[in-house]
C-alpha positions as CSV (number, residue, x, y, z in Angstrom):
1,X,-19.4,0.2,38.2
2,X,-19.1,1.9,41.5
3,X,-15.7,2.9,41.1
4,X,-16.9,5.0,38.0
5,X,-20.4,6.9,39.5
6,X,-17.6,7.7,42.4
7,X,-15.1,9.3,39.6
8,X,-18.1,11.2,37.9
9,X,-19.2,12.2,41.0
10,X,-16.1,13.6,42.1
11,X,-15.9,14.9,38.6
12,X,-18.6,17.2,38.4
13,X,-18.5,18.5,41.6
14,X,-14.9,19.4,40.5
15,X,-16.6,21.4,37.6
16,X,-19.3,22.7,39.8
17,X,-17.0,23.9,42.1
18,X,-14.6,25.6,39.1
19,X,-17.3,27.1,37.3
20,X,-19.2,28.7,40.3
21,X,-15.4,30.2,41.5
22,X,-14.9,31.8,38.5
23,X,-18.3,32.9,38.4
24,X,-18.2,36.5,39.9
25,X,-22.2,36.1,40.1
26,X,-23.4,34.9,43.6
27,X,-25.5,31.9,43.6
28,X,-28.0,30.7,46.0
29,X,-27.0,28.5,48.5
30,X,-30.2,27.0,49.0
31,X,-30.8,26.0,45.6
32,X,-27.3,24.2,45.5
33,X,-27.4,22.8,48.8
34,X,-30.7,21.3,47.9
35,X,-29.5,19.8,44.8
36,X,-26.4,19.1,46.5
37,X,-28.3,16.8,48.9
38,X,-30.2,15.1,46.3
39,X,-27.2,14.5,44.8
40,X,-25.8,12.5,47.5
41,X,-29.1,11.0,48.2
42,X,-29.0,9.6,45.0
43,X,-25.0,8.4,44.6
44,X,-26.2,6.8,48.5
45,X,-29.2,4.9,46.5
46,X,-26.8,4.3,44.2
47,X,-24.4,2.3,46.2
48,X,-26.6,0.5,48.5
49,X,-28.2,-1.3,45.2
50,X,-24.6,-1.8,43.5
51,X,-23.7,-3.1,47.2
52,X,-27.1,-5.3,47.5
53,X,-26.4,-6.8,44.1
54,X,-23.0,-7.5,44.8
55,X,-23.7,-9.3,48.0
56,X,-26.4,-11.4,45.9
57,X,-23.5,-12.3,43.4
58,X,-21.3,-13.5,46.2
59,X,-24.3,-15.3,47.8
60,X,-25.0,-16.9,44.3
61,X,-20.9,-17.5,44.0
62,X,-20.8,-19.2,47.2
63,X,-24.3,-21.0,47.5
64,X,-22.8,-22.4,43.2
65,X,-19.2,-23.6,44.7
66,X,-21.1,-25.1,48.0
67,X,-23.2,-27.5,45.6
68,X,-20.3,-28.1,43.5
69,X,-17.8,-29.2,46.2
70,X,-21.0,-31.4,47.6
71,X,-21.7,-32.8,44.1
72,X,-18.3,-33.5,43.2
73,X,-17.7,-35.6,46.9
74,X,-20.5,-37.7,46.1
75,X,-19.0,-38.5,43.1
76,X,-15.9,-39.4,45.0
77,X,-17.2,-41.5,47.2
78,X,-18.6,-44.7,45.9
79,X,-15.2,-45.7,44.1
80,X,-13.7,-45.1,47.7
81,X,-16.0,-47.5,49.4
82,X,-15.6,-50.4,46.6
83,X,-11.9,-50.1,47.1
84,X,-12.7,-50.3,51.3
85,X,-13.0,-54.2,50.9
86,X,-10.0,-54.9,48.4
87,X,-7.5,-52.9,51.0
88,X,-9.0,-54.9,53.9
89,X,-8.6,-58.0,52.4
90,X,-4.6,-56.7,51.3
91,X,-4.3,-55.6,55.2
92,X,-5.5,-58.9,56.4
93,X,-3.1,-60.4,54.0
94,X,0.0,-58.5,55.4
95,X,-1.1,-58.6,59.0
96,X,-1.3,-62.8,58.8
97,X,2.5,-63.1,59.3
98,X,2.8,-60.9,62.5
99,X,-0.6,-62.9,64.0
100,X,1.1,-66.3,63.0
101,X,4.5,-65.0,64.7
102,X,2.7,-63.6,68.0
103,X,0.6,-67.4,68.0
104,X,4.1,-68.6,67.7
105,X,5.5,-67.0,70.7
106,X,2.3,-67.4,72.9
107,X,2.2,-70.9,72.5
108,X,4.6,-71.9,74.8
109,X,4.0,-69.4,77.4
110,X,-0.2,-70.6,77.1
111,X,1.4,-74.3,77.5
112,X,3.4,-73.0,80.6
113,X,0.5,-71.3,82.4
114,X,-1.8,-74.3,81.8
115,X,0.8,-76.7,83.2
116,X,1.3,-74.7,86.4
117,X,-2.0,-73.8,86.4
118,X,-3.9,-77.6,86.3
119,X,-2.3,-78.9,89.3
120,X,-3.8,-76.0,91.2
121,X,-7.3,-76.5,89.8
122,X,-7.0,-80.1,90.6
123,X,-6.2,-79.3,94.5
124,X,-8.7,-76.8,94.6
125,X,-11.5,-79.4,93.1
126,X,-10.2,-81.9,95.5
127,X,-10.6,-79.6,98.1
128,X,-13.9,-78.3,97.5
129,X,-14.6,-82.1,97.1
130,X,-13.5,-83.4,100.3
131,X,-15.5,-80.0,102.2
132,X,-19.1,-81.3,100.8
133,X,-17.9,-85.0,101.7
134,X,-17.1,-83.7,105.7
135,X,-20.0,-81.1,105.2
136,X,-22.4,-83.6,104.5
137,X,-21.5,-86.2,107.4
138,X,-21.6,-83.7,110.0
139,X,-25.6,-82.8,108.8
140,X,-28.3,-84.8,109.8
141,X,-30.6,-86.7,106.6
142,X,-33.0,-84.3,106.7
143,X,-31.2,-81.6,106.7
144,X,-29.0,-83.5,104.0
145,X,-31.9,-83.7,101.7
146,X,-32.8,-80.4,102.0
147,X,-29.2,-78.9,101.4
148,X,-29.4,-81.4,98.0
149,X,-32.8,-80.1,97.4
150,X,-34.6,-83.6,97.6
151,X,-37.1,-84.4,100.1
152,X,-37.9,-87.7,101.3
153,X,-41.3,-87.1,102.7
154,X,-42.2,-86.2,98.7
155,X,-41.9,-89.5,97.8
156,X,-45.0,-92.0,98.8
């Protein structure tokens, strides 16, 4: 559409052109340059609208792919989450055998630590235990109490 009001454009100022060289009368200026100007006023009209409606068309293009793209996800989606519980349960499945196989080889190393580990706890119990025993002998019954949170005056 614009490419053809550009082509009769250029057309009839082409002819306007020939006819008026050939013409050995002279015309006036004014009068063409007015009509000339109108002329371009209108082929400007003329291209802003054809170049308003074509940005509407690519607008409506655009904003009609947008809601098809979104429509067309949604309609992708739910099969995708009912399928999100089956492939957990199959990665589950083939992850067992490396779990079992890592239990397997952190038994014994877990068995280890806890047998180092328990005669250490035992000493530092028996430690603690034998602190509160000297602890406790070198306070006076009072103070005793107090330190155990009882009190012996409470008691008539």
């Amino acid at each position: 559409m614009n490419f053809s009001m550009f082509t009769a454009l250029a057309v009839f100022l082409a002819l306007a052109h020939g006819a008026e060289r050939g013409s050995p009368v002279k015309r006036d200026l004014r009068g063409g340059a007015s009509e000339l100007d109108r002329l371009v006023d209108d082929t400007s009209a003329s291209l802003a609208s054809a170049t308003q409606d074509a940005v509407q068309k690519v607008k409506g293009h655009i904003a009609t792919t947008a809601r098809a793209y979104v429509e067309d996800s949604r309609a992708k989606i739910p099969p995708l989450v009912e399928k999100v519980p089956g492939e957990a349960v199959e990665c589950q499945e083939r992850v067992k055998p490396f779990v079992a196989n890592a239990e397997e080889r952190m038994k014994p190393l877990a068995d280890n630590f806890q047998a180092q580990v328990e005669p250490l706890a035992q000493l530092m119990e028996n430690f603690f235990k034998r602190l509160m025993d000297q602890t406790e002998a070198l306070l006076t019954p009072q103070q005793n109490d107090r330190l155990l949170g009882c009190s012996s005056t409470s008691s008539s």
